[in-house]
N, C-alpha and C positions, 0 to 999 in steps of 0.2 A: 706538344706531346709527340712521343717517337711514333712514326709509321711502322705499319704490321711488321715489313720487310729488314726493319731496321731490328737487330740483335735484343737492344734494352727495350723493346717494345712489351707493353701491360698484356696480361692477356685477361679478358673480361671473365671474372669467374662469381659465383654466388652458393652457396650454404643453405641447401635444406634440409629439413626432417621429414621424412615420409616414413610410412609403414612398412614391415617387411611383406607382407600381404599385398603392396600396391607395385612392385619393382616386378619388372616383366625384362623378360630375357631378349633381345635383339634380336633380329630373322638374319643379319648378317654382321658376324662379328670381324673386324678390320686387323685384327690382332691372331686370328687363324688361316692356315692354309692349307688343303687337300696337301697329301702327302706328295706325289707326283710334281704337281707347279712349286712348290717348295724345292723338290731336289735339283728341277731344271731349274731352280734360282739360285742355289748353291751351285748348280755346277759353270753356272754360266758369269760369277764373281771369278774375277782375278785372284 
């Protein structure tokens, strides 16, 4: 089996059904950024 690092490596994933009633919103989303550290990270890309 390929290691994480290795490109073709599996990534463990699983399928379930939950309610929309039980799905709770994250206290910190990975996918957002304060407008400010966003522009010094655009500005600070080559």
């Amino acid at each position: 089996m390929p290691t994480p690092s290795e490109p073709t490596a599996a990534i463990a994933t699983r399928v379930e059904r939950v309610r929309l009633k039980e799905l709770k919103l994250l206290d910190k989303n990975a996918r957002f950024m304060a407008p400010g550290p966003f522009q010094r990270l655009v500005d600070n890309l080559p």
